[in-house]
N, C-alpha and C positions, 0 to 999 in steps of 0.2 A: 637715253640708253636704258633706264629705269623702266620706264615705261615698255621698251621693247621687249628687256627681261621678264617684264612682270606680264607681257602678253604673250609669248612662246612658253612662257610655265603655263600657260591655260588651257592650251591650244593639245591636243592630244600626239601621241607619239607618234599614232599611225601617220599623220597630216605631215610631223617632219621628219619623219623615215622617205616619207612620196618625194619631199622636195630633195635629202640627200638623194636618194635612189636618182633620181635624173641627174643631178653631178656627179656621181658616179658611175653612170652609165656613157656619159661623154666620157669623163677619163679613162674608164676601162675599154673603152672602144678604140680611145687613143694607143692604148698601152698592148691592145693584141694585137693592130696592125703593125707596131714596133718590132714587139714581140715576135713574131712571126717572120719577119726576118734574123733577128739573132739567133732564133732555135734552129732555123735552117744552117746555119753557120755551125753552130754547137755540135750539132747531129752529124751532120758533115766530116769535121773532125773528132769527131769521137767515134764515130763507126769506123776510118780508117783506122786511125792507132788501137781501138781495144779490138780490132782484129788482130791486128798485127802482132799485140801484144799477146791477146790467150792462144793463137797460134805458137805463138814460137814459146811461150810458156808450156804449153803440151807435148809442143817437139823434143824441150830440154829435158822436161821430167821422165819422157821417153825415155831420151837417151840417158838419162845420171840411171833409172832404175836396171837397163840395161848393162852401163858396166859393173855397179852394182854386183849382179847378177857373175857377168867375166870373173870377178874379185871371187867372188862366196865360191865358184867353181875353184879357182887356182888357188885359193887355199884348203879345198878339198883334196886338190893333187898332192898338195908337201905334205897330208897326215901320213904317216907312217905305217898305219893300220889298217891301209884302203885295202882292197883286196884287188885280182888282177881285173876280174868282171867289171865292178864298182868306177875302177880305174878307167876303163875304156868305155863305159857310159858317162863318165864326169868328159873324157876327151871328145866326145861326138857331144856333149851340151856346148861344149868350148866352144867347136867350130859353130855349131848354131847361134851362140851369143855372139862372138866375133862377127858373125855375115849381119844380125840382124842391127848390131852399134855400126857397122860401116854404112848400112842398108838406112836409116836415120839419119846419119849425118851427108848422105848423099841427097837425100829426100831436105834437109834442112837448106841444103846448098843449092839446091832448082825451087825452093818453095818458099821459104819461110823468110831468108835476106832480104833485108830490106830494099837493096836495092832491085828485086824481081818486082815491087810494086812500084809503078811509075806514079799513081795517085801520093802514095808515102813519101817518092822520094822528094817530089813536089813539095809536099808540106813540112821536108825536112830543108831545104832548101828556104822556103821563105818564113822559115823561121829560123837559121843560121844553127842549124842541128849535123853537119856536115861530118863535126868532129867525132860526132855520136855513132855516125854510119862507120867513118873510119875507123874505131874502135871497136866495133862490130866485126866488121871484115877482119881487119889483123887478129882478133880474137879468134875468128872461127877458123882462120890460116892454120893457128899455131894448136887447135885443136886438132886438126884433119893430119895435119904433119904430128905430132904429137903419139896421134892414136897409128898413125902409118910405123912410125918408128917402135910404137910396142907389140903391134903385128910382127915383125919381123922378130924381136928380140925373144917375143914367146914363143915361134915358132921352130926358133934357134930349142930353144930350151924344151921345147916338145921333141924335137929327136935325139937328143941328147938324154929325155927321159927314159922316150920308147926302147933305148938298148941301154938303159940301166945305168950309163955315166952322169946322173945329175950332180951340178959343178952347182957351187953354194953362188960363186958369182953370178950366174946365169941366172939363180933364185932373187938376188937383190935386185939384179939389174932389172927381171921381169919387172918385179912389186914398185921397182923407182918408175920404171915408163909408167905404170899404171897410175900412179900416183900423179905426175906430170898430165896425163889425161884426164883425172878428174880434177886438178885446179885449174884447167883450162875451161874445163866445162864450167866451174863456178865463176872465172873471170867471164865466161859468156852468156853465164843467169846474169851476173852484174852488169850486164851492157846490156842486156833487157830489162832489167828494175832500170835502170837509168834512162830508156824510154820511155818506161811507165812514168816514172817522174817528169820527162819534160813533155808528155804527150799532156801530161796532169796540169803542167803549166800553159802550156797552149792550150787548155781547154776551158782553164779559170780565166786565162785570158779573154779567150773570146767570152767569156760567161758575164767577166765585166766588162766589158765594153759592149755587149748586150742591155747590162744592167743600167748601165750610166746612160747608154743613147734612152731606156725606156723612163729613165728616170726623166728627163730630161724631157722628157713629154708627160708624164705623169705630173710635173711642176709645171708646168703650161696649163696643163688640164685643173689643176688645182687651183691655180691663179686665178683663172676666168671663172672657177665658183667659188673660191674662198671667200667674197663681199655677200653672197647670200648663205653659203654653208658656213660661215666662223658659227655665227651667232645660232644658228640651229643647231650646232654641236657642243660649242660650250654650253646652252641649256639641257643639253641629252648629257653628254662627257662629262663635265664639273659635278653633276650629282651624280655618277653611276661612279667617278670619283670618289667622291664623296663615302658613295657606299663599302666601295673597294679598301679605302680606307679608314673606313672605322671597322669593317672584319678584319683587318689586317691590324687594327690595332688590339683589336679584343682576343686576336689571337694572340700577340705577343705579351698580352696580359692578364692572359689565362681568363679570359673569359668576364672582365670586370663591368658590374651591372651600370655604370656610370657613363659608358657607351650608350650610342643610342644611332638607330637608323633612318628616325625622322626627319624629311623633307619638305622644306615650303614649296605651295602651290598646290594645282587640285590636277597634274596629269597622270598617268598612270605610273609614272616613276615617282613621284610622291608618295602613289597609293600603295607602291609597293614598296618604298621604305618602309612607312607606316607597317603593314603588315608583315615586313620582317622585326618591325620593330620589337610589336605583339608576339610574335615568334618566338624571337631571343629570350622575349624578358620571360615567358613559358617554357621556353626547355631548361633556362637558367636557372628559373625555379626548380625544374622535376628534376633537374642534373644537381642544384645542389641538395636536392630533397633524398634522392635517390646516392647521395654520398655519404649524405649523414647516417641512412639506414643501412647503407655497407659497414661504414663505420661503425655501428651500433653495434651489428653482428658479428663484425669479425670480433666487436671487444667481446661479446657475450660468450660467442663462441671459446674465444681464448681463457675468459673466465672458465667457462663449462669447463675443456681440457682439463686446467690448472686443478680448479674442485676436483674434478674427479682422478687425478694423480695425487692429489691429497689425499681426497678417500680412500683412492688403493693403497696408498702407504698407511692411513692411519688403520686399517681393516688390516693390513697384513700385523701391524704392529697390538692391535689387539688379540687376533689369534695368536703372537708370539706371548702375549702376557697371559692371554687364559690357560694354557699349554702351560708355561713356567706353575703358576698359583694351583694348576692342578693337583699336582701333587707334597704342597704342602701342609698341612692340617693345625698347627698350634697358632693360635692367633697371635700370641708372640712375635712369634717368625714370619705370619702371613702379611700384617702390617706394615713394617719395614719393606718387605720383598715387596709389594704393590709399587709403595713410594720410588723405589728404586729402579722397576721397570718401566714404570709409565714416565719417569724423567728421562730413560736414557732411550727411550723409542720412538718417545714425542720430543726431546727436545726442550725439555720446562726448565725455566728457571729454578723455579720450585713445585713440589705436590706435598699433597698435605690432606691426611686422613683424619677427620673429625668423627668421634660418635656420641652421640646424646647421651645423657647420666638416666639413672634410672628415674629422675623426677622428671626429667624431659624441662629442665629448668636451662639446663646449659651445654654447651658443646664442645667438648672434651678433648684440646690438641692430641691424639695416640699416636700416630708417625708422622714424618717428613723426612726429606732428602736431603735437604741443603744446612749450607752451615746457620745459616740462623734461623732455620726450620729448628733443626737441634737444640739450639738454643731456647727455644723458645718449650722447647720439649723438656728441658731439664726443668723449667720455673712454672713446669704444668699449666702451660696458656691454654685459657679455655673462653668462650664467646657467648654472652647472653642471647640463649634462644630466641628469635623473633624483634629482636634489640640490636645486635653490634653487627655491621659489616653482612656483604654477602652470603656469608657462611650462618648466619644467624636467621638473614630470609629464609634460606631454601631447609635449613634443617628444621623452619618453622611449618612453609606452605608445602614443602617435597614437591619444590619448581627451581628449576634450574636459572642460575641467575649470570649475568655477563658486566662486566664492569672496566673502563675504559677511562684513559685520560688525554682523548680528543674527542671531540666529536660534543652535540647537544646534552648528553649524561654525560660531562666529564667527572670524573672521580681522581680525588686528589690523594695517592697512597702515602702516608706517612710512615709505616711502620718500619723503627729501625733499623730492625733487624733483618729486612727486604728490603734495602733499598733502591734497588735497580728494578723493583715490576714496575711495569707500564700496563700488562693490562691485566685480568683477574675473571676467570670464571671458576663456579662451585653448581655441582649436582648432585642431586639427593642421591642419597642410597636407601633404599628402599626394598624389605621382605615383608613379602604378601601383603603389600600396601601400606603397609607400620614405616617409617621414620625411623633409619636407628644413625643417620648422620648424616655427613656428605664429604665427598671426594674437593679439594681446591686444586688449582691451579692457577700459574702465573706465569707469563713471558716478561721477557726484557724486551718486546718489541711493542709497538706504541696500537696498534689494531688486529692483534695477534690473533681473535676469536670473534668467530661468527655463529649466527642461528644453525647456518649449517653444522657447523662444529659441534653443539649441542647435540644434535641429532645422531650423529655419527659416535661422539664421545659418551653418549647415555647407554650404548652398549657396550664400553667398559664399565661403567659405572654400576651396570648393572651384575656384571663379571664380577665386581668387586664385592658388591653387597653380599652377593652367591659365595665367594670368598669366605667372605667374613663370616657372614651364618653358618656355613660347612665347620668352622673353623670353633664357632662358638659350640655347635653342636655337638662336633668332635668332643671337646670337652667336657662339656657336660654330658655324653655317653661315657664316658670316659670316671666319672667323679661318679655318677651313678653306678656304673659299673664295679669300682672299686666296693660303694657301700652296700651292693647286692655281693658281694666275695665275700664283706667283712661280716656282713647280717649270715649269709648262709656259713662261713667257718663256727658263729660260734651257737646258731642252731646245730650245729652236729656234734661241737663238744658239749655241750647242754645234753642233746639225746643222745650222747655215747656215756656222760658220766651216769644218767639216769639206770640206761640199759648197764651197766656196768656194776652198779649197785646191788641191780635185779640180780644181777648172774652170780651163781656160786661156782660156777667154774671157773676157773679163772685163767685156762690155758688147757693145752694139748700136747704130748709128749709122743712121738715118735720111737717105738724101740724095736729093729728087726721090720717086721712089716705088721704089727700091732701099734694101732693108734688109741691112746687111753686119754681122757681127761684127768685135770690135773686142778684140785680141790686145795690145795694149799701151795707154796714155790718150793722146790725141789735142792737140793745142794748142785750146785754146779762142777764140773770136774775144771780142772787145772788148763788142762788142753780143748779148749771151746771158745768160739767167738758169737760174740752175739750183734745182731740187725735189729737197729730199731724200726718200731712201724708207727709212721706217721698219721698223724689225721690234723689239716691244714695248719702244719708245718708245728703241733703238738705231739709229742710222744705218748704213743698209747700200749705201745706193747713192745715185746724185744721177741728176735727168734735164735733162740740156743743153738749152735749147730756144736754136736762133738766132734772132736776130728783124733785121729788117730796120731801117737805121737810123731811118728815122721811125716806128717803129711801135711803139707805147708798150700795154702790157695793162690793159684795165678790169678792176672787181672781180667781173664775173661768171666774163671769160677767167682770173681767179689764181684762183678758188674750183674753176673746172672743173678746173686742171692740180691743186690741189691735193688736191681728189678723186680725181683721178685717181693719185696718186700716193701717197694713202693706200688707196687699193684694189690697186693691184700689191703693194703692202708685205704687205696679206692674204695675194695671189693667192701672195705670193713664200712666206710663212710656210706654207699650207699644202699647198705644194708638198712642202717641204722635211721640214712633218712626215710626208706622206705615202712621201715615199722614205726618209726615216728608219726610217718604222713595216714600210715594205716589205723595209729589209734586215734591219731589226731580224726582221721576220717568215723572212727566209730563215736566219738563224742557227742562228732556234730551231729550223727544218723541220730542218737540215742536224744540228745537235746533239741534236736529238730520232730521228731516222734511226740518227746513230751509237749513241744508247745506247738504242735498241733489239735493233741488231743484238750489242753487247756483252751486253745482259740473256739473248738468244737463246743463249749457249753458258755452261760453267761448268768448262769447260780451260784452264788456264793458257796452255796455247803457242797455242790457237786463241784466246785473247783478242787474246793479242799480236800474231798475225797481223791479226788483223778491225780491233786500232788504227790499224797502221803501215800497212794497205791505205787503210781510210778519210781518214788524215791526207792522203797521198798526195794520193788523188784529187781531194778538196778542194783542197789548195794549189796542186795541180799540180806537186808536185815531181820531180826527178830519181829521188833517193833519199833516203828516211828510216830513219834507224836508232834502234832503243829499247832503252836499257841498260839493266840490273838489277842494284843492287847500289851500291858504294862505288867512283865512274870514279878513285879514286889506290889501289884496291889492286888 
């Protein structure tokens, strides 16, 4: 048997398809002459019944759409609203519906009965369908009576309309016969399904008994080749088997590479397991190859989304911070406000604003948000530059530094007054490339910050720096500014007590419309008020006004004098730095003049001459003398 298997696996497929093909060529020769009697049989009965059946199916549907139609009119007649015209075209459709449902069922009763076909009735007969027919007939009886009784009873009720007595009874009585004629029509669809049905069973019938006489030669026919076809087909079948199932199992197990499609032997069904083998195991591959790269991307992708809805929120959340910081200017205040908006936009545990001391030795806790940021702000915590922690990197190299307590750099945070970060990054702050600190930050989440993070976060970072500098600058315009107010008030009272010295006048007196100067102070009368006149915020003068005994000032006449007497006080100051600046300007003509014409020689006695000339002529002296030397030896 071994040996048989092992020579029909060698032997090619075409060689045992030749030999099945002649057993199968007997049995199917066997099985058409059978054949061919039973379909004669089948055909026979099934051309009589499914005429008989889509006949008298057409005939019914005829007729139901027909009275149908009776209905739809006679309830046109009971509206109330027909009009007479309306009226007398709905009764001439009547009678036309009426003749053509009589005209139907008269046509049903010479054509369609079954008992009008003798070939039918035959075959209801030898098949004991007798009671079928009978039911037939009395159904179509009690139709024909049915529909004869609602003729009369509507036509009762049509001249009873035509002269305008319709009786309500007449109206029910109509719609009851109507009604009685359509469940006779559907008891007479049901004695035609009920043909369909058993014509259905005499059909299966003779269908098997077709089937079993061919079968019945077909096991004949098998017999006499099953001693040479078994073994030609179990080496074809048992591998094609074989094959059937193991796809059938790889499918129910999604595909698992531990299947395999190879068969023993060298015929073409071997060669083509084999090469579905090779097949499977190559789309297995590209199929899971081509998963993992779905896979890939959708995570990449998903990532991307995620990034970049972070980034919109962290971009929205930095224009909300450089917007707020805009408009603050004390660094006092700008520090805090930083701390405070970047926790509540980002989400931080903590933030925390470092700046370098002036020796760039150390990095100086200035704000934070949290309560042991705070705390740490009251005991002046500060971080050796380029020495302690993150914060000491980046305020050293001005590179942005990232600190983690998973992953290959894990970093273990002790500090107790944080105890809840998990991770930690710090970015320089940086103007016009100088180092003046760095920004920190911390989450309570364990991978909170990435490179991207950096990227995105270095422009707050850098908002902040702009901050702070704005902030420092402020200030210091601010301190300069005061010492330019304070330098120039008391350059003016310097040249006002000079010029004041000068002056022998020492006031102006109003009387009538003569204005005289005033060499000495005057007595003042009883009824006078006097304005003083300022020079940066020194009194330097007063103005007398006399006023007449009943003559009392409103507050618009004191606001007018006192206007006015804070604008002479201007008028008076920049007078005064004017002439200040104009002798100060001749000084320098006159001092610049002289040492010009001294640069102009490099003689000794012609220096001294060009001195002791120019002295001269400036002072306007008599005579000036210039010694050399030690005046006691």
């Amino acid at each position: 048997m071994n040996q048989q298997t092992s020579f029909l696996t060698r032997i090619s497929v075409n060689r045992k398809l030749n030999l099945i093909t002649v057993i199968m060529v007997f049995g199917l020769l066997s099985i058409f002459v059978s054949g061919i009697f039973g379909m004669q049989t089948i055909q026979s009965t099934l051309a009589i019944s499914y005429n008989q059946i889509i006949n008298s199916n057409i005939a019914t549907t005829q007729l139901s759409e027909s009275i149908l139609q009776v209905q739809s009119i006679f309830d046109a007649l009971l509206s109330p609203n027909i009009s007479p015209d309306e009226q007398a075209r709905q009764r001439e459709a009547m009678n036309i519906a009426k003749i053509n449902v009589q005209s139907i069922i008269e046509n049903y009763e010479e054509v369609h009965l079954s008992t009008n076909n003798a070939e039918l009735s035959a075959m209801i007969q030898d098949n004991n369908l007798i009671e079928l027919q009978n039911q037939e007939l009395d159904t179509f009886v009690s139709l024909r009576q049915a529909f004869v009784q609602y003729l009369i009873v509507e036509n009762q009720f049509q001249e009873l309309d035509i002269t305008g007595m319709r009786d309500e009874f007449f109206v029910e009585n109509t719609k009851s016969r109507l009604i009685l004629v359509q469940q006779e029509l559907r008891l007479l669809n049901e004695a035609n399904n009920n043909y369909t049905k058993a014509f259905s069973e005499v059909s299966f019938s003779a269908y098997q008994d077709t089937v079993g006489f061919m079968a019945l030669v077909l096991i004949f026919a098998m017999f006499l080749g099953w001693l040479i076809a078994n073994r030609i087909a179990h080496s074809v079948s048992d591998r094609l088997e074989y094959l059937e199932r193991s796809a059938a199992s790889i499918e129910q197990q999604q595909h698992d590479l531990r299947f395999s499609f190879q068969i023993e032997g060298n015929d073409e069904i071997a060669m083509l397991g084999n090469t579905f083998d090779r097949m499977y195991k190559q789309l297995q591959n590209s199929l899971i190859e081509l998963e993992t790269r779905v896979e890939e991307r959708t995570a990449e992708l998903s990532t991307t989304t995620q990034m970049s809805e972070r980034r919109a929120v962290q971009f929205e959340a930095i224009a909300l911070v450089g917007a707020a910081l805009a408009s603050i200017r004390s660094l006092d205040e700008v520090l805090p406000k930083i701390t405070e908006l970047i926790s509540q936009q980002f989400n931080y545990y903590h933030t925390g604003i470092f700046l370098n001391d002036y020796t760039n030795e150390n990095a100086i806790l200035r704000a934070a948000n949290s309560e042991g940021g705070k705390r740490m702000l009251e005991r002046e915590h500060k971080l050796k530059i380029g020495e302690q922690g993150i914060v000491g990197f980046t305020t050293s190299t001005g590179q942005p530094r990232i600190a983690l307590d998973v992953g290959e750099d894990a970093v273990y945070f002790d500090n107790p007054d944080l105890p809840e970060t998990r991770s930690e990054m710090a970015l320089p702050l940086l103007v016009g490339g100088r180092i003046i600190g760095a920004l920190d930050v911390q989450s309570t989440e364990a991978n909170a910050f990435s490179e991207d993070d950096i990227e995105v976060l270095s422009i707050l970072a850098d908002e902040v720096s702009i901050a702070i500098e704005n902030a420092r600058l402020h200030e210091e315009t601010q301190r300069l500014l005061a010492e330019a107010q304070s330098s120039l008030g008391e350059f003016s009272r310097d040249a006002w007590q000079k010029i004041s010295k000068k002056q022998k006048i020492i006031g102006y007196e109003l009387s009538g419309r003569t204005v005289r100067p005033l060499n000495e102070p005057v007595k003042r009368k009883l009824k006078s008020i006097g304005i003083p006149i300022r020079l940066r915020g020194d009194e330097i003068g007063t103005i007398y006004i006399n006023l007449p005994d009943n003559k009392i000032l409103n507050s618009d006449e004191i606001d007018i004098t006192n206007s006015l007497a804070e604008r002479l006080g201007v008028a008076l100051e920049n007078a005064t730095l004017l002439e200040a600046s104009q002798s100060q300007a001749v000084k320098e003509s006159v001092i610049g003049d002289i040492s010009a014409k001294l640069s102009a020689t490099t003689e000794i006695e012609r220096l001294m001459q060009v001195a002791v000339g120019e002295l001269r002529d400036v002072l306007g002296a008599s005579e000036v003398t210039l010694e050399i030397g030690d005046n006691e030896q």
